[in-house]
C-alpha positions as CSV (number, residue, x, y, z in Angstrom):
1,X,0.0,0.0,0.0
2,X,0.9,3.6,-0.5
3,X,0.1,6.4,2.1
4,X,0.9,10.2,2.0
5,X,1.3,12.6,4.8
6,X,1.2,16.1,4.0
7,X,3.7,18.5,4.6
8,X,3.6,22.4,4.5
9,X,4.5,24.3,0.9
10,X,6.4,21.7,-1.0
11,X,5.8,18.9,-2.7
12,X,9.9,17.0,-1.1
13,X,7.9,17.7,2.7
14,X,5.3,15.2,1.8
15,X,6.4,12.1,3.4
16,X,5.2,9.0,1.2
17,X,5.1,5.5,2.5
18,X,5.1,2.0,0.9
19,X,4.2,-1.2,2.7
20,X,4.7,-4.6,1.6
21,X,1.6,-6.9,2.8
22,X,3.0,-10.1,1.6
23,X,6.2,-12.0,1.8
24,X,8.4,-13.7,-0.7
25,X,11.4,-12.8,-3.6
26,X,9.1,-11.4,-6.1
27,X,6.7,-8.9,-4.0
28,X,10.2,-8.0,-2.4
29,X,11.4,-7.0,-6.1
30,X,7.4,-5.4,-6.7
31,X,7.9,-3.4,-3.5
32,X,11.3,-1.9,-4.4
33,X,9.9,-1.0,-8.0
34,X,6.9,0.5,-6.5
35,X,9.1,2.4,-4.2
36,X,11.8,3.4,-7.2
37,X,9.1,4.1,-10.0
38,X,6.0,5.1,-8.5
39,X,7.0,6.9,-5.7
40,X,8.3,9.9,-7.5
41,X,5.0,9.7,-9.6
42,X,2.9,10.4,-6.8
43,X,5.3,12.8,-5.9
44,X,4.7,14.6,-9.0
45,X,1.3,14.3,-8.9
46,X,1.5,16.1,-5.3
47,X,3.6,18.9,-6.6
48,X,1.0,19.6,-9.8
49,X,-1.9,19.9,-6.9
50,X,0.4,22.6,-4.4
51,X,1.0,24.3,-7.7
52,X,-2.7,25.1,-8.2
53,X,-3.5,25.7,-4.5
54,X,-0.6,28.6,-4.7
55,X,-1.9,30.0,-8.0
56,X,-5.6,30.1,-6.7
57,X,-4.6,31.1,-3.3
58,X,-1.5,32.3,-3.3
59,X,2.1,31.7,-2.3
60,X,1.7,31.4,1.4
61,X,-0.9,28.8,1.3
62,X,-0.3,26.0,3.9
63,X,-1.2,22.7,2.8
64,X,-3.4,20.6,5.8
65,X,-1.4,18.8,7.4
66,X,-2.0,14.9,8.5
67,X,-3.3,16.0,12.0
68,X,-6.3,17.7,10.4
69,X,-7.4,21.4,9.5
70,X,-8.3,23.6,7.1
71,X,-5.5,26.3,4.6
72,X,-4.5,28.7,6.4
73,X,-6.0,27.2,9.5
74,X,-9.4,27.7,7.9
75,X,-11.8,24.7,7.5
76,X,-12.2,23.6,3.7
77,X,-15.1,24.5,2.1
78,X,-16.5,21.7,0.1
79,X,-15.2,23.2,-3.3
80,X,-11.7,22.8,-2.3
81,X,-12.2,19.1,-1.2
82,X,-13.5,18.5,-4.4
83,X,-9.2,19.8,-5.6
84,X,-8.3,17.1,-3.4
85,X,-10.5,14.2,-4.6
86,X,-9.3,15.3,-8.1
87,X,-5.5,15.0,-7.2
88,X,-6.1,11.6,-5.4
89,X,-8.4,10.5,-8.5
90,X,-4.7,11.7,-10.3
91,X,-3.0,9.4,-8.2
92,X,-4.8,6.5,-8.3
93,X,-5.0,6.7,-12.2
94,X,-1.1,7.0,-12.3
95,X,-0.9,3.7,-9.6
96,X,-3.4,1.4,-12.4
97,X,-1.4,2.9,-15.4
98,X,1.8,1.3,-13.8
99,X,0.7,-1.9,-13.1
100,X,-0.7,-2.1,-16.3
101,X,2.8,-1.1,-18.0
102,X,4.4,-3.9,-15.7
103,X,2.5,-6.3,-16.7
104,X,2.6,-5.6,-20.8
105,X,6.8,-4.8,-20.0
106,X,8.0,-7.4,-18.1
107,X,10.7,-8.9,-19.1
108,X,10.7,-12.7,-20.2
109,X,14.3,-15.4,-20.1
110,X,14.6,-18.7,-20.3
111,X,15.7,-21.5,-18.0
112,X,18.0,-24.2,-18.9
113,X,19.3,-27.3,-16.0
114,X,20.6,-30.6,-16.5
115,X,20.5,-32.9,-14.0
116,X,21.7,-36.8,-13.6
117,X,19.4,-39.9,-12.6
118,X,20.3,-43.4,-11.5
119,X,17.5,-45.2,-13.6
120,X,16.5,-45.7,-17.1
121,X,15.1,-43.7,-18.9
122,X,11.6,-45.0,-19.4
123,X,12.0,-45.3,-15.3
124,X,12.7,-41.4,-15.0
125,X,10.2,-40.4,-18.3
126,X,7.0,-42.1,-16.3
127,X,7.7,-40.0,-13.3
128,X,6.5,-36.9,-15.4
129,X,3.9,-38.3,-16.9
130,X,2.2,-41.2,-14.7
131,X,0.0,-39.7,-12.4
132,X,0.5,-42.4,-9.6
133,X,4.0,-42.1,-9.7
134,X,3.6,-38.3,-9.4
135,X,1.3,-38.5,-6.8
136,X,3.9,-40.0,-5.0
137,X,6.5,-37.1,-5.0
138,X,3.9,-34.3,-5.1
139,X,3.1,-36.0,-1.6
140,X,-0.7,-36.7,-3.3
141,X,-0.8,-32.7,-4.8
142,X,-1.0,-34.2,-8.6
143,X,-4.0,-33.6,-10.7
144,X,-2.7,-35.5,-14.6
145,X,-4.0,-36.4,-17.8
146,X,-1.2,-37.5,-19.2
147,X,-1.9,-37.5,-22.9
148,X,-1.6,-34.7,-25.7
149,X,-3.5,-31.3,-24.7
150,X,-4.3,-33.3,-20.9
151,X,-4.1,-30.5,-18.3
152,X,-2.2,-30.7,-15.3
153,X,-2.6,-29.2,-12.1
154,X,0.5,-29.6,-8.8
155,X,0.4,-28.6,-5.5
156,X,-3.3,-27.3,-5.3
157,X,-3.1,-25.3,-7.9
158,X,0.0,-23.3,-8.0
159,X,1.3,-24.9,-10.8
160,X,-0.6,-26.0,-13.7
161,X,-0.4,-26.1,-17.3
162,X,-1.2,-28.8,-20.4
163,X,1.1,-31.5,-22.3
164,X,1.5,-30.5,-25.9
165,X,3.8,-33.7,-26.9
166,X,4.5,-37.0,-25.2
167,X,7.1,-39.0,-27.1
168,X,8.2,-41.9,-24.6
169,X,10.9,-42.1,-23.4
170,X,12.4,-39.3,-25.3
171,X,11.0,-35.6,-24.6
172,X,8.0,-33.9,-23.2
173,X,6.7,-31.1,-24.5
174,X,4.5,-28.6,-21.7
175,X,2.4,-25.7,-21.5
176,X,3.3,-24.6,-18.3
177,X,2.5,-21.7,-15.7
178,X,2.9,-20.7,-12.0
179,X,-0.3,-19.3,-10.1
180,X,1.7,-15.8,-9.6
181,X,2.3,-14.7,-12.9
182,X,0.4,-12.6,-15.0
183,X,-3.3,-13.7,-15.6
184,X,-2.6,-16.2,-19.2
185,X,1.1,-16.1,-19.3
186,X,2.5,-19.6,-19.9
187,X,6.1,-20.2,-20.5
188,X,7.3,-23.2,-22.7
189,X,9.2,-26.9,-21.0
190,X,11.1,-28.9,-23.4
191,X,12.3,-32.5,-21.0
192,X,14.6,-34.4,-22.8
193,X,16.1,-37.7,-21.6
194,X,18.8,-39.1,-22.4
195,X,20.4,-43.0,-21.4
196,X,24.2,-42.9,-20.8
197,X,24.5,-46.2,-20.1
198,X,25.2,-45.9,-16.1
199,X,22.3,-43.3,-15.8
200,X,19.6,-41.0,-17.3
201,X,20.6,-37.5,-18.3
202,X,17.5,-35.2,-18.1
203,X,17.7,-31.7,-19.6
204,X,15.2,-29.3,-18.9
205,X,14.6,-26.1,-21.2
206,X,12.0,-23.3,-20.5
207,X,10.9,-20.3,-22.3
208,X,9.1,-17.3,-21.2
209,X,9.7,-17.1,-17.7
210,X,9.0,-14.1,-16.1
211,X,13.1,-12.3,-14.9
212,X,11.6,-11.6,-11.5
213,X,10.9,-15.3,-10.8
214,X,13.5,-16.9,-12.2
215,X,15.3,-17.9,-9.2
216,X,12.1,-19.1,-7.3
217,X,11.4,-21.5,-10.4
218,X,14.5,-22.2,-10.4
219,X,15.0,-23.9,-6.8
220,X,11.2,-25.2,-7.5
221,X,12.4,-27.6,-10.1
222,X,15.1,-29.0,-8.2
223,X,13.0,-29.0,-4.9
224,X,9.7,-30.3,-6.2
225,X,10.7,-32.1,-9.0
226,X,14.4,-33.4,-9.3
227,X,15.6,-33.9,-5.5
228,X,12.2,-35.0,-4.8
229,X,12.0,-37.8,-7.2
230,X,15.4,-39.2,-6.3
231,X,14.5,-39.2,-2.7
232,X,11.2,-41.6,-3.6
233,X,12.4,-43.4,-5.9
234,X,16.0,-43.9,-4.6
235,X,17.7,-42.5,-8.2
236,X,20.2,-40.6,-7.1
237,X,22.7,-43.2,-6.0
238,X,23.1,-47.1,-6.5
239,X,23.3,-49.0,-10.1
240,X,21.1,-49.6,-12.6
C-alpha cells in the first residue's frame, strides 16, 4: 500500500510511505519498483496539486497537514475538497497505469538445468507423466491427464499447465505456468532424456519465464521435481 502525509508548501515535505503486505522474492522486487518508479510519480502528482492551491490562493498557502485542518488554518469549504479528490483521482489513475505497463513490459528469459538420474530412462520419463507415480512425490498434490492437450494441475493449484507432446521415453513437450504470474502467461518446458549407459541425463529447457521469478522457479524444479524424485524413488545413488 501507498500512504501520504502532508507537509507544508512543498511537494519534497510530503512524506510518502510504501508497505509490503506479503512476503516472498518477487513482492520483495514489486515493492522496491513500487518504491523506485512510483513513488516519484505520486510525488509529482502532489507537486501539480500545491502548484494550483498557490496559483488560486496564493504563495503562502499552507497545505493541511496529516493532524487535520483547514489552509491557512481555515476549515475547507466543500469546493476545495472537491481539488483534493481530483488530485487523489490523479494518483490513483497513475498507480493502475503502472501496473498495467508492468505487466505488458515485463521482461521474459529462459531457464536451462541438467540434472543426472540413477535409472533408465523410461523409469525417470513415467515419473513426469504417470499420475500415480507423481502422486507420489507431489506428496498426493498431482492432478494429470497425461496424454496430448491433458491439463495438469500440482500442488493445489500453484502450478498448472497442459502437455503438448509425449514422445516416450524421449522428450516432453509442456504448456506450463505458476499461479503468480500474470493472468494467461504460460512459459514453454522442453524435458529431454537421455540414457548414458550408467544413468539418465535429463535436460530441462523453459521459455518465457518471467526475470523476477526466475530464481524461485529455479530452486522449485530442483526442490519439487528433481531432488524429490530421487529421494522416492532412490535414483540418485546405486546402479542400474
Amino acid at each position: 500500500g501507498i500512504n501520504a502525509e502532508y507537509g507544508e508548501n512543498s511537494a519534497d515535505e510530503v512524506d510518502i510511505t510504501t508497505r509490503q503486505t506479503k512476503n516472498g522474492a518477487e513482492h520483495s522486487k514489486l515493492h522496491a519498483m513500487v518504491k523506485s518508479q512510483l513513488v516519484p510519480r505520486c510525488r509529482k502528482a502532489i507537486e501539480e496539486y500545491i502548484e494550483f492551491l498557490q496559483v488560486k490562493h496564493g504563495k503562502q498557502v499552507i497545505l493541511p497537514t496529516n493532524k487535520g485542518g483547514g489552509i491557512n488554518g481555515q476549515p475547507q469549504i466543500k469546493k476545495e475538497a472537491a481539488s483534493v479528490n481530483t488530485i487523489k483521482k490523479k494518483m490513483d489513475e497513475t498507480v493502475l497505469s503502472s501496473n498495467k505497463t508492468e505487466k505488458v513490459d515485463m521482461k521474459r528469459t529462459d531457464i536451462n538445468l541438467t540434472d543426472s538420474f540413477k535409472c533408465r530412462a523410461d523409469d525417470l520419463f513415467q515419473c513426469f507423466v504417470n499420475p500415480d507415480k507423481m502422486r507420489v512425490y507431489f506428496n498426493g498434490a498431482a492432478e494429470v491427464d497425461p496424454r496430448e492437450s491433458g491439463k495438469f494441475s500440482l500442488l493445489g493449484g500453484a502450478i498448472s499447465g497442459s502437455f503438448l507432446d509425449i514422445d516416450p521415453p524421449k522428450s516432453i513437450q509442456l504448456h506450463w505456468r505458476f499461479k503468480d504470474w500474470p493472468t494467461d502467461m504460460y512459459s514453454s518446458v522442453t524435458l529431454t532424456f537421455k540414457d548414458t549407459g550408467s544413468s539418465t541425463e535429463l535436460t530441462l529447457n523453459q521459455v518465457g519465464v518471467p526475470q523476477c521469478f526466475v530464481e524461485q522457479i529455479t530452486s522449485g524444479w530442483y526442490k519439487y521435481y528433481f531432488n524429490a524424485i530421487k529421494a522416492r524413488f532412490s535414483y540418485g545413488s546405486g546402479t542400474l
